[in-house]
C-alpha positions in Angstrom: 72.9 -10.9 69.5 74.4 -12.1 72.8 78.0 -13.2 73.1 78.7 -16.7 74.0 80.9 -16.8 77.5 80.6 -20.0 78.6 82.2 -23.5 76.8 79.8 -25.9 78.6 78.6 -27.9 75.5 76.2 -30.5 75.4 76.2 -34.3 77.5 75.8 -37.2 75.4 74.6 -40.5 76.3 71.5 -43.4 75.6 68.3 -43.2 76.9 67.4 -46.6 78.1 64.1 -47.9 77.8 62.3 -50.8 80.3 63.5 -53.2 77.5 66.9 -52.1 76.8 66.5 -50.3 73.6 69.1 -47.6 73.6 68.5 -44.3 71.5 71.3 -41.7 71.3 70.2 -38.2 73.4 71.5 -35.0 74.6 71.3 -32.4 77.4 71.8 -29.3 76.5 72.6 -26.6 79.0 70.5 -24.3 80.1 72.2 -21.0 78.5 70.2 -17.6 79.9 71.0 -14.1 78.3 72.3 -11.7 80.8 73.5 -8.8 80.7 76.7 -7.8 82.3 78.2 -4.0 82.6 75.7 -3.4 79.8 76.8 -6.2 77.5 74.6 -8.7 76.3 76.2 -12.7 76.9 75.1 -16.1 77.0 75.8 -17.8 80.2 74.8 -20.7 81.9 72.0 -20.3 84.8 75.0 -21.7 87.3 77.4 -19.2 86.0 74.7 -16.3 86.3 74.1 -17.5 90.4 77.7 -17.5 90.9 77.8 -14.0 89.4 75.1 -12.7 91.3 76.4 -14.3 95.0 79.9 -12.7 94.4 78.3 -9.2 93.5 76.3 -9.4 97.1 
C-alpha cells in the first residue's frame, strides 16, 4: 500500500442546476501513486510535476 504524502482533501460546494436546485458535491483530488527513491506514495498529479521539473 502507498503512503499518503500529500493533505490536499476534498472541495465542497452545490452543484447548481438551470433552476436553482442545489445538491451538495465534491472534488476530489486527483491523487497518482509514484514512486519516490523506491517508495511507494500517494501524491497529487501537481505535486508529482513539481517533483519531476525540480529533478530536471
Amino acid at each position: 500500500m502507498a503512503t499518503k504524502m500529500t493533505t490536499k482533501k476534498p472541495l465542497t460546494g452545490c452543484r447548481v442546476s438551470h433552476a436553482e436546485n442545489h445538491t451538495k458535491m465534491q472534488q476530489k483530488p486527483n491523487l497518482q501513486v509514484k514512486k519516490i527513491n523506491g517508495v511507494k506514495v500517494r501524491i497529487s498529479s501537481r505535486e508529482a510535476r513539481t517533483l519531476n521539473k525540480k529533478a530536471a
